[in-house]
N, C-alpha and C positions, 0 to 999 in steps of 0.2 A: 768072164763068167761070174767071178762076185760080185765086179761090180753091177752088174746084170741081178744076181741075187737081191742086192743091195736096196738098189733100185725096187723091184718090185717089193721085198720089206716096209721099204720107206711110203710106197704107194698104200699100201695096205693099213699101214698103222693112222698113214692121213685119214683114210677111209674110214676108219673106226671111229678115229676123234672126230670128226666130222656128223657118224652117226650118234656118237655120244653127245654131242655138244646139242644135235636136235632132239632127240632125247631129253636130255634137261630140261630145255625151254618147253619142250612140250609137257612136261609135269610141274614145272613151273605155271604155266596159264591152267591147269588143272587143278585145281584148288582139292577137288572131291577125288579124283582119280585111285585105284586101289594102292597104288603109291604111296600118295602123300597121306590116304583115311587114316591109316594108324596113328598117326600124329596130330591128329585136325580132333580138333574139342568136341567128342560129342554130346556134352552134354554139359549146360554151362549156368550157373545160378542166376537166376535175377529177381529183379526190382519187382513193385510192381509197376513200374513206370522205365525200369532200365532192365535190357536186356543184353547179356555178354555172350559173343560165340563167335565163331570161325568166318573165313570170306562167304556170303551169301550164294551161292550158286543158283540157278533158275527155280530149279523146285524150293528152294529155302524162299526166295524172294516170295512167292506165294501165298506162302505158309506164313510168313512173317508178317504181308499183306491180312492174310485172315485173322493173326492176334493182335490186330490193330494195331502193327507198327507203322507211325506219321513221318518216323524220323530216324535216320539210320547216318552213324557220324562213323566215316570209316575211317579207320589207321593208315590208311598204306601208304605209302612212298612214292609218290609221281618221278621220281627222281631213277628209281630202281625200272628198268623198262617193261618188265612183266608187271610190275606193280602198276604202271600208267595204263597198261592194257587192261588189266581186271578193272583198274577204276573205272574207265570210261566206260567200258560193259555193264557195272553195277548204276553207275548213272543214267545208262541208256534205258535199263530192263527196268528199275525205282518210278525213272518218269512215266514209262508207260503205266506205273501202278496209281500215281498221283501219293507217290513217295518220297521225300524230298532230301536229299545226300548233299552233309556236309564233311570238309574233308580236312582234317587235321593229321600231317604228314608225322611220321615216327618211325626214325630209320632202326631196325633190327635185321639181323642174319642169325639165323640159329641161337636166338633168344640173346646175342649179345647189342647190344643197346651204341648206336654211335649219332652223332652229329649235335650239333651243339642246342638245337629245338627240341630234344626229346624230354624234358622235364615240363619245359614251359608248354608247348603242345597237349602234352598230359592232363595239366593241369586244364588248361583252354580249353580242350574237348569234354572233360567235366562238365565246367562250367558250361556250355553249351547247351549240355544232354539237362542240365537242372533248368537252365531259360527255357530249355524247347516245351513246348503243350503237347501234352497225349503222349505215348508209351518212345521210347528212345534204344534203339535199335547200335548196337555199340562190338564194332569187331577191326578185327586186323588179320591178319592172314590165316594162322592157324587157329585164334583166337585164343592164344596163350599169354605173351608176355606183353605185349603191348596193351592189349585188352583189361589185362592182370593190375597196372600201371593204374589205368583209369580207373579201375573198380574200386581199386585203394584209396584213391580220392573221394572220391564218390563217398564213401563210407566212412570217409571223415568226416564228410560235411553233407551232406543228404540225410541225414538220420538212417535207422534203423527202418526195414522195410517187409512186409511179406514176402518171401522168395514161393519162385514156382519153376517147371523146367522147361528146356526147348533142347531138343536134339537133334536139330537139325532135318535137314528131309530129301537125307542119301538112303537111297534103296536098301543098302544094311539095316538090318532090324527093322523098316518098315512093315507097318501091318497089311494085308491085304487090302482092306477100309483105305485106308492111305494112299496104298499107291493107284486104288480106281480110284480117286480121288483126284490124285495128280494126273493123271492119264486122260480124266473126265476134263478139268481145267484148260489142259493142252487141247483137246480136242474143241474148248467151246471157244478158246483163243481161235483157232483157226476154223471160224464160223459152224463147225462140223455137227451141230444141235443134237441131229438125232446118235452120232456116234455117241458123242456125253450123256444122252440120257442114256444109252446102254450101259457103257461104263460103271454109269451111277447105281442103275439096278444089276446089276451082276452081282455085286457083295450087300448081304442083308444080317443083320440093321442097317440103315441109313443114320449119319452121326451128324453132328451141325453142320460142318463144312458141307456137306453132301446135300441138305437139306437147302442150305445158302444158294449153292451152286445151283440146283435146280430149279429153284426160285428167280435169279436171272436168265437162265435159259427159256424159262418157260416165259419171261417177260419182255425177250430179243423175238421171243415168234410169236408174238402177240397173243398168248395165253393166258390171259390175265388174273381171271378167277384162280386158276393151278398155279400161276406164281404165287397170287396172296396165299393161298393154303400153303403151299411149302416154307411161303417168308413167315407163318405166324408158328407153325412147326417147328420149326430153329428158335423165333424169339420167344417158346415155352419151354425150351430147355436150359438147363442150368449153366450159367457165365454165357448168358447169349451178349452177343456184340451189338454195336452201332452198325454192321453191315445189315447185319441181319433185320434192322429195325428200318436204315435205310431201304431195303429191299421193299418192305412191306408198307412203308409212306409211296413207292412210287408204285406199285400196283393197285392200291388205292385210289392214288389218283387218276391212278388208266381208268379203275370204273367210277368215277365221278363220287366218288363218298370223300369229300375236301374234309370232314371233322376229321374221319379217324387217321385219314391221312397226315393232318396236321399232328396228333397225338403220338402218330409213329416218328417222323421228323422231330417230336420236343423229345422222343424216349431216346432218340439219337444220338441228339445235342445234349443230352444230361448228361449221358455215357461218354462221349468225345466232343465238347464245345468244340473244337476245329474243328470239325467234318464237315468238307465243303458239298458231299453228296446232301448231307444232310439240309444246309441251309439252303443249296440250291434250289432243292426242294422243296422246304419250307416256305421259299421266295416264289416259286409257281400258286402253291396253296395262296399265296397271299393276295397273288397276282387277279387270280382266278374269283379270289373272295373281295375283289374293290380294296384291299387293307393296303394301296398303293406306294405310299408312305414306310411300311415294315417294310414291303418288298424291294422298294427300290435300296434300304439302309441296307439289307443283307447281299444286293447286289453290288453295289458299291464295294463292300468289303472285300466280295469274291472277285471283284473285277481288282481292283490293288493287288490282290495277293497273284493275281493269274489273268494279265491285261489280254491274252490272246484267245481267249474264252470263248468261242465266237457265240454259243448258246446263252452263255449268262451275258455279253454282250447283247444280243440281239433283243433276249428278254429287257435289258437295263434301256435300251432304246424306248420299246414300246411303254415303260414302265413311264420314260420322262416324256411319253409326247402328248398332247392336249387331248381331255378326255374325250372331245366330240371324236377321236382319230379313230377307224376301227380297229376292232381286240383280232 
């Protein structure tokens, strides 16, 4: 009979560890979860070219997307196996943004620091974030110690800079505006147009992002005049972006006005020299305007940086075939 007891004890406490062990991991790949937010940076200083904060989670990725991050150099540990799962996830969700993830490994557990690359990585992911062009997107898990590491460097040797904030874009504290916002996003991902425009007009004012977003929706269903008004909308308000100016080069071009189209594409390229939306762009303008020569050099570019391009390949074809060939 005890050992009977015993038995069932020993069953039960497996059971436990078992559910505690999945547990773990499951708040482990939850980066955002009500778990681990208490701990996760909400609110983190930067550059105006470097920005510091926590594991990206899908709504972040977006948001980071909108304040023109090109580049995002993450901390984590391929080594640690939830760290190799969030990587690959943060690489998979970057790509589809046309966001490009480098990854400089830095082993930490509870802000203690081990393995024998975590200086020199520190130091390397710096220098990185200072080569890379356009704003640099810079976290590690919680976006505390590791993060903290690089900021240090950073601010030895980066100069002095404007700080501004990002808080991340976990449903805490989000504003209403925000979350139709995020909600709007998701639904234009998953082709859903007229769900997004609901979304978007549900909460009034309309803010830039809202303004952005509707401006490519309106330009996925062939709405062209109502995209350009909403893309000129956004780029008359204050800290408008290269999306926003992108938007309004290619509605533009949907109705055949190549100047101002061009003019929206060069306010692009002011704001963000890399922006490949932008030169692509500029490269149709060119295309369309005989300036063969500019077009093909910006295609050439875009094809090195992104040989699998098949649109700017295809364009870079017609660009080099003989001019009797038809357009």
């Amino acid at each position: 009979m005890k050992k009977l007891l015993k038995n069932r004890w020993l069953a039960i406490g497996a059971c436990l560890a078992l559910l505690g062990g999945a547990a773990g991991v499951w708040v482990l790949l939850h980066p955002a979860s009500f778990v681990v937010q208490p701990w996760r940076a909400q609110q983190s200083v930067t550059g105006a070219r470097f920005v510091f904060g926590p594991y990206p989670v899908d709504a972040d990725m977006h948001r980071l997307k909108a304040e023109g991050i090109t580049t995002i150099i993450s901390l984590l540990n391929p080594r640690l196996p939830y760290e190799a799962s969030l990587l690959n996830d943060e690489k998979e969700r970057a790509g589809r943004l046309g966001i490009r993830v480098l990854n400089f490994p830095m082993g930490s557990i509870l802000g203690q620091r081990f393995g024998a690359d975590y200086e020199r990585n520190s130091r390397a992911a710096a220098e990185a974030a200072i080569a890379s062009q356009g704003t640099v997107y810079i976290h590690c898990y919680l976006g505390l110690h590791r993060a903290r590491s690089v900021r240090d460097y950073l601010e030895q040797h980066a100069g002095n800079v404007a700080t501004r904030q990002f808080d991340g874009a976990i449903e805490h504290g989000r504003t209403p505006r925000q979350l139709a916002n995020e909600r709007a996003q998701g639904l234009f991902e998953q082709d859903d147009y007229d769900g997004a425009l609901r979304e978007l007009a549900s909460v009034q004012p309309m803010d830039y992002g809202a303004h952005v977003l509707d401006g490519w929706i309106r330009l996925r269903r062939g709405e062209h005049a109502l995209a350009r008004d909403a893309f000129r909308q956004a780029t008359g308000m204050a800290g408008a972006r290269a999306d926003a100016w992108d938007g309004l080069g290619f509605a533009l071009l949907r109705l055949d006005d190549l100047d101002g189209s061009a003019a929206a594409f060069g306010q692009a390229l002011q704001l963000a020299p890399d922006d490949r939306d932008a030169m692509q762009g500029m490269a149709q303008v060119y295309y369309r305007q005989d300036r063969t020569e500019q077009a093909r050099a910006l295609l050439e570019r875009l094809h090195a940086a992104a040989p699998d391009n098949a649109e700017v390949n295809d364009l870079l074809e017609r660009v080099k075939a003989p001019a009797s060939a038809p357009r």
